[in-house]
C-alpha positions in Angstrom: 0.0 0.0 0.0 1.7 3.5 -0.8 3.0 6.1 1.7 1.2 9.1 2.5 3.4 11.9 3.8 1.2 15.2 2.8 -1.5 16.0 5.6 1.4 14.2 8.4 3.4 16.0 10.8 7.0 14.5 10.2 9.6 15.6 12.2 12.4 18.2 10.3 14.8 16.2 8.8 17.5 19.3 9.6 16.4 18.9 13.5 19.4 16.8 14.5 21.9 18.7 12.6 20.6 21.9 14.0 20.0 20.6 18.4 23.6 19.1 18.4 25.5 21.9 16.8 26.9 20.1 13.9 25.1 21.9 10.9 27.3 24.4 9.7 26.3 28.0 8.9 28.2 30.9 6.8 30.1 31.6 9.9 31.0 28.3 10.8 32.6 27.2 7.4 36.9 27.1 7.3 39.1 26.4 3.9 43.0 25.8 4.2 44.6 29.2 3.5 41.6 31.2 4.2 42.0 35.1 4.6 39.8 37.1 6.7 37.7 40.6 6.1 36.1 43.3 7.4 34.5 46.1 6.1 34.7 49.8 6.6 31.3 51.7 7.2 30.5 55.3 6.5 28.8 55.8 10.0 27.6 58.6 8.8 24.2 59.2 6.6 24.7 61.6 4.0 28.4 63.0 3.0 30.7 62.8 -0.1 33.9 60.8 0.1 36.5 63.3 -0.5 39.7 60.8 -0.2 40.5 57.6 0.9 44.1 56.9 2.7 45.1 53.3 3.0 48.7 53.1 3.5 49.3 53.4 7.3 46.3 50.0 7.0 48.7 48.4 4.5 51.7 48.5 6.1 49.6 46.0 9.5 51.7 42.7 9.1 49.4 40.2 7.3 47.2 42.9 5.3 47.2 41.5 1.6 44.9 44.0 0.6 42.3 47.3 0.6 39.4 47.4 -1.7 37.9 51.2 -2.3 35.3 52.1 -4.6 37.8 52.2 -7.8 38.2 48.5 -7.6 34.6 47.3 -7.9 34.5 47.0 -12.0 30.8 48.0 -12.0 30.1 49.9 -8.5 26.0 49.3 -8.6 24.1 47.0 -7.4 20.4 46.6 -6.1 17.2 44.1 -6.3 15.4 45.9 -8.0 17.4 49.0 -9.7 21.2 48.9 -9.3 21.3 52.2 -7.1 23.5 51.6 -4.9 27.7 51.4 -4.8 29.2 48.4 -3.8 31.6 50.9 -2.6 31.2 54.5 -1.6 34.4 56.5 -2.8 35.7 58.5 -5.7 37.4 57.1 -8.7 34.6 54.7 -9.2 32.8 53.8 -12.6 29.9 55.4 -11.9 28.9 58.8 -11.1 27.4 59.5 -7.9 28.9 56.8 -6.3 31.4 58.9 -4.0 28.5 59.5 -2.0 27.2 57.7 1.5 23.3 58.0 1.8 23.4 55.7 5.2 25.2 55.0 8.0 25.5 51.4 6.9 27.1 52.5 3.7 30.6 50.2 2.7 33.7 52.8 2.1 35.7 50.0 2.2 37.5 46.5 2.9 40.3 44.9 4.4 41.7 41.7 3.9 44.1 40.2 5.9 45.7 36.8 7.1 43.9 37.0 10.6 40.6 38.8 12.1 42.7 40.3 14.1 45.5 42.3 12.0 42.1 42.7 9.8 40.5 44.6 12.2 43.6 46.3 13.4 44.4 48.0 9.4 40.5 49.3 9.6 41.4 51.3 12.1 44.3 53.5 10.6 41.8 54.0 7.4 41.4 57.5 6.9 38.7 59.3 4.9 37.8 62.7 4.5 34.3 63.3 4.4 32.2 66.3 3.0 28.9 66.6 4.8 25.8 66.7 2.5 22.1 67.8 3.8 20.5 65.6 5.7 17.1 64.4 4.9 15.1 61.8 7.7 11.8 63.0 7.0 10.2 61.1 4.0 7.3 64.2 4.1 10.4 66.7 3.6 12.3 64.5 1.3 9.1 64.9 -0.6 9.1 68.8 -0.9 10.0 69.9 -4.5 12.8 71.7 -2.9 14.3 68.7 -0.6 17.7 68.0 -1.9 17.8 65.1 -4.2 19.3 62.4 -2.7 19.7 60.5 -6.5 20.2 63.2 -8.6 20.7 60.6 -11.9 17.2 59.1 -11.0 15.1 62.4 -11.6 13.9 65.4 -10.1 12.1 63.9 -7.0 13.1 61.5 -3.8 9.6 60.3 -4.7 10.7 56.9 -5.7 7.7 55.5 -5.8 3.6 56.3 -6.5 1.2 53.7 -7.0 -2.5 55.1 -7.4 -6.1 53.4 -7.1 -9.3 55.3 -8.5 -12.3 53.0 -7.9 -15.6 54.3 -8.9 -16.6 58.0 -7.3 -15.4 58.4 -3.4 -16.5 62.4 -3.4 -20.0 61.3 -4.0 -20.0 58.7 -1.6 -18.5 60.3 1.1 -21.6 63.1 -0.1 -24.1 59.7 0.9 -22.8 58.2 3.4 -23.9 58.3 7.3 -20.7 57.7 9.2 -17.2 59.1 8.2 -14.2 58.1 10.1 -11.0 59.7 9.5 -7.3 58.9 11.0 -3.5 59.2 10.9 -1.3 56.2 11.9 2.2 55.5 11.9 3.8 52.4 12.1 7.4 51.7 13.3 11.0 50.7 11.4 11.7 46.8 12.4 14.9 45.1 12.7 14.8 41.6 11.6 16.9 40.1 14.3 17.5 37.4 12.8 20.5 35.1 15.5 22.9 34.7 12.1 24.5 37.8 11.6 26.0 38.1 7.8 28.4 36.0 7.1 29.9 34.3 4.0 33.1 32.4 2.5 33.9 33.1 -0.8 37.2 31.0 -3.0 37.9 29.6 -6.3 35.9 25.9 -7.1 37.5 23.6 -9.0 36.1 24.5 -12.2 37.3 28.2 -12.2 34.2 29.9 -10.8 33.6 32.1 -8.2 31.6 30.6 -4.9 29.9 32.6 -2.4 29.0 30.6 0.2 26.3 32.7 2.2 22.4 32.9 3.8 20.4 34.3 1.0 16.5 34.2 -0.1 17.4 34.2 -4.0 20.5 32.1 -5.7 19.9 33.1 -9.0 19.2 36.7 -8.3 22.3 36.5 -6.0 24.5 35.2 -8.7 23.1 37.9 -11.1 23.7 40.7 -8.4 27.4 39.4 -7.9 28.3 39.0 -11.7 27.1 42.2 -12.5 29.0 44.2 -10.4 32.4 42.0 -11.1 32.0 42.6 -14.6 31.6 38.6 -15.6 29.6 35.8 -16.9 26.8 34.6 -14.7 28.0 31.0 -15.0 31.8 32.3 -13.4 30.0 32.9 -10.2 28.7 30.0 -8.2 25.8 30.7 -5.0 25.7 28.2 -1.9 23.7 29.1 0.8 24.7 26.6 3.5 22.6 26.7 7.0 20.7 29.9 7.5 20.1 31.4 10.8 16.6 33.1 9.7 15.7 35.2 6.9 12.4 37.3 7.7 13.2 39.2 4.2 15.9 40.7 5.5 18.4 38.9 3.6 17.0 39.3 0.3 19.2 42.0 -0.3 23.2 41.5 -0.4 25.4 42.5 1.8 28.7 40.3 2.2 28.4 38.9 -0.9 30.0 41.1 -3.4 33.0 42.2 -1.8 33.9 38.6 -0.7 34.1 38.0 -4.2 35.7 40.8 -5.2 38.7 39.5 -3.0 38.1 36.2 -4.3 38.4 37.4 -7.9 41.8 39.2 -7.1 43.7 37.3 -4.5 42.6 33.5 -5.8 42.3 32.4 -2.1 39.4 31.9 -0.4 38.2 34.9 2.2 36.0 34.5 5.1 33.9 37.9 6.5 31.4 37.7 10.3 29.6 41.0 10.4 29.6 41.8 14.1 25.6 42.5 15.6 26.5 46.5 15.5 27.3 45.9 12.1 24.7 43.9 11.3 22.2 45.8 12.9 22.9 49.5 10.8 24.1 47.9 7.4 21.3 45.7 6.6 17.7 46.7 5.4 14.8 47.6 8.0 10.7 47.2 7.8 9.3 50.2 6.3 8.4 53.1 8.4 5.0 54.1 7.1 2.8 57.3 7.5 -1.0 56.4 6.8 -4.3 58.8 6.3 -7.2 57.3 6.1 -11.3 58.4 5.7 -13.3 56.1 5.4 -16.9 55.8 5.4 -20.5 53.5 5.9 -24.1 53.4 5.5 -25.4 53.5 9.1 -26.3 50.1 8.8 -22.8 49.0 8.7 -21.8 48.9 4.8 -18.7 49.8 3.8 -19.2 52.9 0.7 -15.7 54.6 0.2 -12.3 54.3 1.0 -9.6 57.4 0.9 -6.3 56.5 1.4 -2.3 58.0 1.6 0.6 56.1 2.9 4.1 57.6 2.4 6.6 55.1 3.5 10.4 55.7 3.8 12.2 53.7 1.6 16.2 55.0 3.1 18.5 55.6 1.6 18.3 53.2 -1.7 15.1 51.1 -3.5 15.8 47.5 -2.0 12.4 46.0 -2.5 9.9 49.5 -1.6 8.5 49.5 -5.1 7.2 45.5 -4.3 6.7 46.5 -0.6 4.3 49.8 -1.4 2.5 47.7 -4.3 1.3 44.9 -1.9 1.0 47.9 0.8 -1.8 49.4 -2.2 -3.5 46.2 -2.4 -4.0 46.0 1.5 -4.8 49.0 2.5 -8.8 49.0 1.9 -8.4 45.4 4.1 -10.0 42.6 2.9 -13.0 44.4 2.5 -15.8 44.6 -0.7 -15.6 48.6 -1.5 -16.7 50.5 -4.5 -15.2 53.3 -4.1 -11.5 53.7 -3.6 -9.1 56.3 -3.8 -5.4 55.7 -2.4 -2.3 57.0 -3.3 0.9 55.5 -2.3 4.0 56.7 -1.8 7.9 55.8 -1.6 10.6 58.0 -1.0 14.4 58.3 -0.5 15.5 59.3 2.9 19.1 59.1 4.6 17.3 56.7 6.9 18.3 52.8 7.0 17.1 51.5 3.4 13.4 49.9 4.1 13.4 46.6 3.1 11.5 43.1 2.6 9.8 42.0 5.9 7.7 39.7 6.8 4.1 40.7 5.4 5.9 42.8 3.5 3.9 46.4 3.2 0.2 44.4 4.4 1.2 45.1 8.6 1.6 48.5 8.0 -1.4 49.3 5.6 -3.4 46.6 7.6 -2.9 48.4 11.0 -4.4 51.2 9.2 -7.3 49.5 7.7 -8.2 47.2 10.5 -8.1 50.4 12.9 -10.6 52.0 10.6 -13.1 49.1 10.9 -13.0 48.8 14.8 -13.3 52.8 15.0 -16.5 52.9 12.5 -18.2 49.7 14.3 -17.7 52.0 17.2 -19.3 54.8 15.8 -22.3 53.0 14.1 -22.5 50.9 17.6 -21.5 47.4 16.0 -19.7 44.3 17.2 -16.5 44.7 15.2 -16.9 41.1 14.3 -20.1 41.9 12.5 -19.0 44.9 10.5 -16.5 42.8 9.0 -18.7 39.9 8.2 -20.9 42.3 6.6 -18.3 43.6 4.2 -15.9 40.7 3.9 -15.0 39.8 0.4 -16.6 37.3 -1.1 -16.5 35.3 -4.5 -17.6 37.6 -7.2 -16.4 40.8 -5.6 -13.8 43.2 -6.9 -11.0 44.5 -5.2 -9.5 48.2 -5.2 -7.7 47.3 -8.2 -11.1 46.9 -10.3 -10.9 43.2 -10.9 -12.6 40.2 -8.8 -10.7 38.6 -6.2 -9.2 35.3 -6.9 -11.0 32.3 -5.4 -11.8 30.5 -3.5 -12.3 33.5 -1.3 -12.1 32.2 2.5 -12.1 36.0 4.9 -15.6 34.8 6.4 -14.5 31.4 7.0 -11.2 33.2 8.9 -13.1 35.7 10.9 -15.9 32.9 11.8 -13.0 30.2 12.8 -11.5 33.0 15.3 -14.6 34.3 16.4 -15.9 30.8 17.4 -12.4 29.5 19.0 -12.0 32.4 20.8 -15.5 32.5 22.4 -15.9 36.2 21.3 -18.3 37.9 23.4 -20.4 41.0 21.2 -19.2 44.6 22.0 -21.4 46.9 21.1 -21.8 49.5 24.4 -18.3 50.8 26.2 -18.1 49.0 29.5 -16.1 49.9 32.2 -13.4 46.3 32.6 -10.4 48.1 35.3 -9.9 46.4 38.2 -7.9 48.5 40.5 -4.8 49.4 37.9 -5.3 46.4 35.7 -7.9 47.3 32.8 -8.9 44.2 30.3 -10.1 44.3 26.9 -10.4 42.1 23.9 -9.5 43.2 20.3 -10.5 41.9 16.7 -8.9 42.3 13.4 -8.3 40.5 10.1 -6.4 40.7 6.9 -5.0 39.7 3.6 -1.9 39.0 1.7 -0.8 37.9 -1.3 1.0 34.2 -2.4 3.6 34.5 -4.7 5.3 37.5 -6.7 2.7 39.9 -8.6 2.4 42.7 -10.9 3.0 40.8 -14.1 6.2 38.5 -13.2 6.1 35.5 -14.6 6.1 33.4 -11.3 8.0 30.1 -12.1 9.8 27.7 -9.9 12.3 24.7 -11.3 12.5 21.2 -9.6 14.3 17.6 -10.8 14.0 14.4 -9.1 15.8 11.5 -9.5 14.3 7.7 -8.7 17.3 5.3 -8.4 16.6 1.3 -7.9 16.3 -2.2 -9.3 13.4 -3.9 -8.7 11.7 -1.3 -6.1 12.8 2.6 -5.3 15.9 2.5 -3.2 16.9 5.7 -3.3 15.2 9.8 -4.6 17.2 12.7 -5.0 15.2 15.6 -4.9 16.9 18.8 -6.2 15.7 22.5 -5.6 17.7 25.5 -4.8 14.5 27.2 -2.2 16.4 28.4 0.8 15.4 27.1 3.7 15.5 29.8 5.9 14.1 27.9 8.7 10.5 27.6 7.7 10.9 23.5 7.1 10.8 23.8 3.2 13.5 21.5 3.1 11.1 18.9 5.4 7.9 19.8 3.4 9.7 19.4 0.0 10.3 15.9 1.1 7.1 14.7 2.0 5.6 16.1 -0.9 7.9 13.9 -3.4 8.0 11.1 -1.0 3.9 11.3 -1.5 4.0 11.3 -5.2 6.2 8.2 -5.5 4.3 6.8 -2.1 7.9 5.8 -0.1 9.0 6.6 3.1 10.4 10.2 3.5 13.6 8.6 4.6 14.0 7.2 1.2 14.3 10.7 -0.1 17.8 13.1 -0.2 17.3 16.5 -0.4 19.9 18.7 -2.4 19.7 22.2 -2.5 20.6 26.2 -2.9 23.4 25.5 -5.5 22.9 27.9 -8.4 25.5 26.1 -10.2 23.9 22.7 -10.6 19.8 23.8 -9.8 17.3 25.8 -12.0 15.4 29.2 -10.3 13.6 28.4 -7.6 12.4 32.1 -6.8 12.6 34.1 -3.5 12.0 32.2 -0.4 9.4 35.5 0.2 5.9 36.1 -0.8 4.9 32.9 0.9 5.2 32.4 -2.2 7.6 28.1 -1.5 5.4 25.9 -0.1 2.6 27.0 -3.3 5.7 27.1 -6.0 7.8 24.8 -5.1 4.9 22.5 -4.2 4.1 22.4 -7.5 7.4 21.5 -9.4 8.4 19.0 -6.9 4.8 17.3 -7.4 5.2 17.9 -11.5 9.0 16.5 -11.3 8.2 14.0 -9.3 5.3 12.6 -11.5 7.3 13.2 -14.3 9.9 10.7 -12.9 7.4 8.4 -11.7 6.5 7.4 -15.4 10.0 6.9 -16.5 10.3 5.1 -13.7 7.0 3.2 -14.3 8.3 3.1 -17.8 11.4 1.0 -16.9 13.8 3.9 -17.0 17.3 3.5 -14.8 17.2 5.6 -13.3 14.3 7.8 -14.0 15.2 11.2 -14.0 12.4 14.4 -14.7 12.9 18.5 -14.3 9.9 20.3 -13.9 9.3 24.2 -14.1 5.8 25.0 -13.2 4.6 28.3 -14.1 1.6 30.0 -11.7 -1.2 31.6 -12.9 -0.4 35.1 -14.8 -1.0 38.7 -13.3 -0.7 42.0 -15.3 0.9 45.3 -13.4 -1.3 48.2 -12.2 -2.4 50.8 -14.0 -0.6 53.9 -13.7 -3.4 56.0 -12.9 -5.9 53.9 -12.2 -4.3 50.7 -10.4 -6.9 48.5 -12.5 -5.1 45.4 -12.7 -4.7 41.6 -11.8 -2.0 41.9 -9.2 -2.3 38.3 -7.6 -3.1 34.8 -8.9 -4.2 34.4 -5.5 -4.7 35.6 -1.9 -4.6 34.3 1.7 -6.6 35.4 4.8 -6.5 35.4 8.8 -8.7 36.6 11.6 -7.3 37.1 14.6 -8.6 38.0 18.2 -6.8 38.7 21.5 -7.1 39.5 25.3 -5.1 42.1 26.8 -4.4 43.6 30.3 -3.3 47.5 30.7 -1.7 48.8 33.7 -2.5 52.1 33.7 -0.1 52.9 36.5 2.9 51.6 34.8 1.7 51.4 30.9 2.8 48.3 30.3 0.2 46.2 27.9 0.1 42.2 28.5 -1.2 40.3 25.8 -2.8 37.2 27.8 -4.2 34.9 25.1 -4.6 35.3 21.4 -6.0 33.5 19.1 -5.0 33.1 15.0 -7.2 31.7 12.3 -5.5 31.4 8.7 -6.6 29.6 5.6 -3.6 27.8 5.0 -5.8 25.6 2.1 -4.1 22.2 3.6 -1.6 21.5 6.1 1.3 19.5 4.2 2.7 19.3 7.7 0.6 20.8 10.5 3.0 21.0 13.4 5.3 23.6 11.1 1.9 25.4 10.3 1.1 25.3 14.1 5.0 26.9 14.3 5.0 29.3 12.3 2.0 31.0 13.3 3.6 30.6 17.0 6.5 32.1 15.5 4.8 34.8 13.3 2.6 36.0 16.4 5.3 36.7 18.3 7.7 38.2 16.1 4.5 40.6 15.5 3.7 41.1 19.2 7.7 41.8 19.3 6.7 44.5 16.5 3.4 46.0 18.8 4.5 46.0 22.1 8.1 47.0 22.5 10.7 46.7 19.5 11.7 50.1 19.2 14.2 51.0 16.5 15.5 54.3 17.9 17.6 57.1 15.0 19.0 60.7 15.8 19.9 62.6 12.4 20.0 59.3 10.6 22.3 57.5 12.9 21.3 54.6 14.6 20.6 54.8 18.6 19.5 51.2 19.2 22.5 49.0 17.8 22.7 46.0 19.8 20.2 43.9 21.3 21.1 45.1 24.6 19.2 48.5 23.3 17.0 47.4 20.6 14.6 45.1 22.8 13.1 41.8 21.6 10.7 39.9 23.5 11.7 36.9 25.2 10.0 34.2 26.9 8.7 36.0 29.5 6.9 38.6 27.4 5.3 36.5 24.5 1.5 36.1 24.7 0.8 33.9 27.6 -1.6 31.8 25.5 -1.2 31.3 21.8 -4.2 29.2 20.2 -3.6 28.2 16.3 -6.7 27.5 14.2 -6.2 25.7 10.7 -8.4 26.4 8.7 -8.5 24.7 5.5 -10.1 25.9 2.1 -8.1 24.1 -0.6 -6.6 26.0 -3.5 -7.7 24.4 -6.7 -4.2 25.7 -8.2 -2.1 24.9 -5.2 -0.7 21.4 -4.6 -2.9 19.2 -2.6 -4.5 22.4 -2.1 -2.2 24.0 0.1 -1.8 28.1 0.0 1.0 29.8 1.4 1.0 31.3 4.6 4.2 32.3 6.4 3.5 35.9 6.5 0.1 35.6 7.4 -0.2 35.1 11.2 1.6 38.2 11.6 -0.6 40.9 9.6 -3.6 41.4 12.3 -1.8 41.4 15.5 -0.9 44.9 15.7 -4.4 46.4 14.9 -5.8 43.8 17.4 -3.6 44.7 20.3 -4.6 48.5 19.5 -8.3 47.6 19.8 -7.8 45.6 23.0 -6.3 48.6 24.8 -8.8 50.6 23.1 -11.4 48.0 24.8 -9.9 48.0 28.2 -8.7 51.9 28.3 -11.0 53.7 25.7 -8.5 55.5 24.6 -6.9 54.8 20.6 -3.3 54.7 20.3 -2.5 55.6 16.4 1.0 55.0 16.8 3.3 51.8 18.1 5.2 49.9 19.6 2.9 50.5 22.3 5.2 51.0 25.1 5.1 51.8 28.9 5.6 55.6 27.8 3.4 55.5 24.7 0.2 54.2 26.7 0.6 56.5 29.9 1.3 59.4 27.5 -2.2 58.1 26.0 -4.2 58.0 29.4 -2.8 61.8 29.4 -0.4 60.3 32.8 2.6 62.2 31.1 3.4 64.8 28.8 
């Protein structure tokens, strides 16, 4: 009888590796003859490199060499536009390129025999620096007489405007009964991910150039690294051994191009450890995001028109803001049936930290916004917030902002219902008064949206081979695909899903992957975008091979590239598109104690509903919600990611606080629900991001339950929530 894995919580098959110590990260990997790095940053956000003095650093014992900006062949590089400099210096090959726009801005790097006489030579560096103006408002940066921070990219910091016009808001908002209007702003994250970057770079046996490095993207690695070295994709080779979380933040490069700069000159391998400071100011944040909203309802509780603004600070380069803002565009009305929409959306250049991907990935911040809206108007109109979004929650046939009809099968109501019903949620329709002595109690509601996989007219594809080796019976699969597993358990779900298709035992089955030099594109390990992409070509390469196999081939051997469903990219001045093949939902609710002596905010139970269409594996489902509500309540309650002038206050955990085990959620309740996705394989949907989107706009109403007071701004911390009871100034 065959094996059935999908549907079965098996146990990671990188667990053992990972408990006893003996998988090896970036950091952890050693080559006979290695040399050692470490870079140079501008600490400073917005200045031009005058000159660059390295001889007092080349004369340390054991320096082989300084890289500056004129030794990077093409000094550019970015995800999405190649805007900024490898290195910041003059004599470079492109203009503007003598110029730091960030704190976290490379001047330079050593390379030396030891750490050590590495880190010695950085010191006696010397560079003359001109000061430029300093912009760290995005609403200033946006004035048409701010300083342009890329003068070769136009005439505005504006990087970025997405618009949505949706049937005739002025005339609703003429109609309507209730109008709520607000201003929110939402906070820069760090990812804090444990792995800081790391990498080791040398010369493989075939000539080529390997970085070995945590990543999200081989291939758009390898194209990032090439380019800027000057060479053929195919003379640089991407290996992303272990990888201490991702979060997004590693989606853009950091280690990588430098290490093979060195590689490319010296022929001997070259190891680089960022340290957390380093880490912490030279890597990508979650956008900072200023949101307007007015929204209004019938006085029965229907939803009529939506105005929107959100200008979020995209720093000092473009990283992914133009994806970030777009799915921030989609979001913003929630997941809500409107007919009348009006948002504009903007990005712009600052000399802050560059914002960056992040979990959720632009639907948190427009989310917090939206979800806000609903819980103030069911106020207003005297509603159980539950029932106001129930009322308006898409539904098959309905059309987003965008002007097209959202992808089915359409599952909000099934979300809110799930959470409603698990958590027992008890109507709230009249203020009551819930403090006992300084402890005040309240519950809060919200919901959301996200998309799975990339959008705007990409053609999504992921690439997969598997190989069945045997006699008589399968001995022995080898399942190739280059997905990073950035801790999620692709690597484990990947198995079962081939060990399904050829019903074996998952211990029959060897993974092999992130190798751009012997695997196809698997696409970002973002978007939640794997488990529903790579799903597919594992199951298609896995079939494939099954009928050679079937077919008396030895061994049988299949590639697969599956190819999603298309979508077209929004109209410039009217958004009308078809951003998304398809869309995942969550409902979340939560109970909260307030001191209103101290401030502090306790989250005592919450509870998450998400479509995740079906549970390949349900305990890593069941983790990373866990892990998702946390890292959100991290992002609600007290992660505060403090700048002065564009320089970076909080850079070291001992000053940027995360929550530990004593401050997560006492009681964290995960509700599958399961609405298969006709296109997604065995139905499942992607759903990594998910769990995180409502948390924030649910805490908010919970205090707003248990204080009556609404807090527009987080993390909501000790100081934030007195200063909102009007207990200090």
């Amino acid at each position: 009888m065959p094996m059935e894995s999908v549907g079965k919580s098996h146990p990671r098959i990188d667990a053992l590796g990972k408990v006893t110590g003996s998988t090896e990260y970036s950091g952890d990997r050693n080559l006979p003859g290695m040399l050692h790095m470490k870079t140079v940053m501008a600490e400073r956000p917005h200045a031009r490199v005058l000159d660059i003095r390295i001889e007092k650093a080349l004369a340390v014992p054991g320096v082989l060499a300084i890289y500056t900006a004129k030794d990077v062949p093409i000094n550019e590089y970015g995800l999405q536009i190649p805007d900024q400099p490898v290195l910041c210096g003059p004599g470079a090959s492109k203009p503007y390129t003598d110029i730091v726009r960030f704190v976290g801005d490379q001047v330079a790097v050593v390379v030396a025999e030891s750490e050590v006489q590495a880190a010695e030579a950085m010191k006696l560096i010397e560079v003359d620096y001109e000061d430029l103006p300093l912009l760290t408002d995005p609403v200033d940066a946006m004035r048409p007489d701010a300083p342009l921070l890329h003068p070769d990219r136009g005439d505005s910091n504006v990087c970025v405007h997405y618009k949505i016009r949706k049937g005739n808001v002025e005339d609703a908002f003429a109609k309507a009964d209730v109008i709520i209007e607000g201003e929110y702003r939402t906070p820069v994250q760090e990812h804090a991910y444990l792995q800081p970057e790391a990498g080791l770079g040398y010369i493989d046996e075939e000539g080529r150039i390997v970085i070995e490095s945590a990543g999200q993207w081989t291939n758009a690695d390898r194209k990032e690294v090439a380019h800027a070295l000057n060479v053929p994709e195919e003379q640089v080779r991407i290996i992303y051994p272990a990888i201490g979380g991702a979060f997004g933040g590693r989606e853009d490069l950091s280690v990588q191009i430098v290490l093979a700069l060195a590689v490319m000159k010296l022929k001997r391998p070259v190891k680089i450890i960022w340290s957390r400071r380093e880490s912490m100011i030279g890597h990508g944040k979650r956008h900072a995001v200023l949101l307007r909203a007015k929204w209004a309802a019938t006085k029965d509780g229907k939803l009529v028109a939506i105005e929107n603004e959100l200008i979020g600070d995209g720093g000092a380069y473009m990283y992914t803001t133009n994806k970030v803002l777009g799915n921030a565009a989609i979001t913003s009305s929630g997941p809500y049936a409107v007919e009348n929409v009006k948002t504009d959306v903007y990005g712009v250049y600052t000399n802050n930290v560059p914002g960056a991907a992040f979990r959720g990935f632009g639907a948190p911040q427009a989310l917090f916004m939206a979800e806000s809206q609903m819980n103030k108007l069911a106020e207003k109109l005297g509603m159980d917030p539950v029932e106001l979004r129930l009322k308006n929650a898409l539904r098959a046939g309905d059309t987003l902002g965008v002007g097209t009809p959202v992808p089915t099968p359409v599952s909000v109501v099934e979300c809110i219902e799930a959470a409603r019903d698990s958590f027992k949620w008890k109507k709230q329709t009249k203020k009551k008064n819930k403090k006992q002595g300084a402890i005040a109690k309240g519950s809060g509601f919200a919901a959301g949206f996200k998309n799975v996989g990339f959008s705007f007219g990409y053609k999504e594809n992921c690439w997969a081979k598997v190989e069945i080796h045997g006699n008589g019976k399968i001995e022995r699969v080898v399942l190739h695909h280059a997905g990073a597993e950035v801790g999620q358990g692709f690597q484990t779900v990947m198995t079962q899903m081939a060990a399904h298709v050829l019903g074996i035992s998952t211990e029959l089955v060897e993974m092999r992957t992130s190798d751009s030099a012997t695997q196809g594109n698997p696409g970002s390990a973002s978007a939640s975008r794997l488990t529903f992409m790579a799903g597919n070509s594992v199951k298609g390469a896995a079939e494939a091979a099954l009928e050679k196999w079937k077919a008396e081939e030895r061994p049988a051997i299949a590639e697969f590239q599956y190819f999603a469903p298309p979508t077209t990219p929004m109209d410039k001045e009217t958004g009308y598109s078809m951003p998304n093949f398809q869309y995942a939902y969550v409902a979340q609710a939560v109970d909260v104690e307030v001191d209103t002596e101290t401030g502090h905010v306790r989250v005592k139970r919450i509870v998450s509903a998400d479509d995740v269409g079906t549970a390949i594996n349900p305990d890593l489902v069941v983790a990373q919600i866990e892990g998702a509500v946390v890292q959100a309540h991290g992002y609600a309650v007290m992660e505060e990611f403090k700048t002065k002038d564009g320089r970076v206050l909080t850079d070291q955990f001992s000053t940027y606080l995360l929550p530990t085990i004593l401050d997560i959620p006492e009681k964290m309740e995960s509700v599958l629900v399961e609405v298969p996705d006709p296109n997604g394989p065995w139905g499942a949907r992607g759903m990594g991001e998910l769990p995180y989107l409502p948390v924030a706009p649910a805490i908010a109403a919970a205090i707003h339950d248990a204080t009556g007071v609404w807090i527009s701004e987080f993390p909501f911390t000790p100081e934030r929530v007195l200063r909102a009871l009007g207990k200090i100034k």
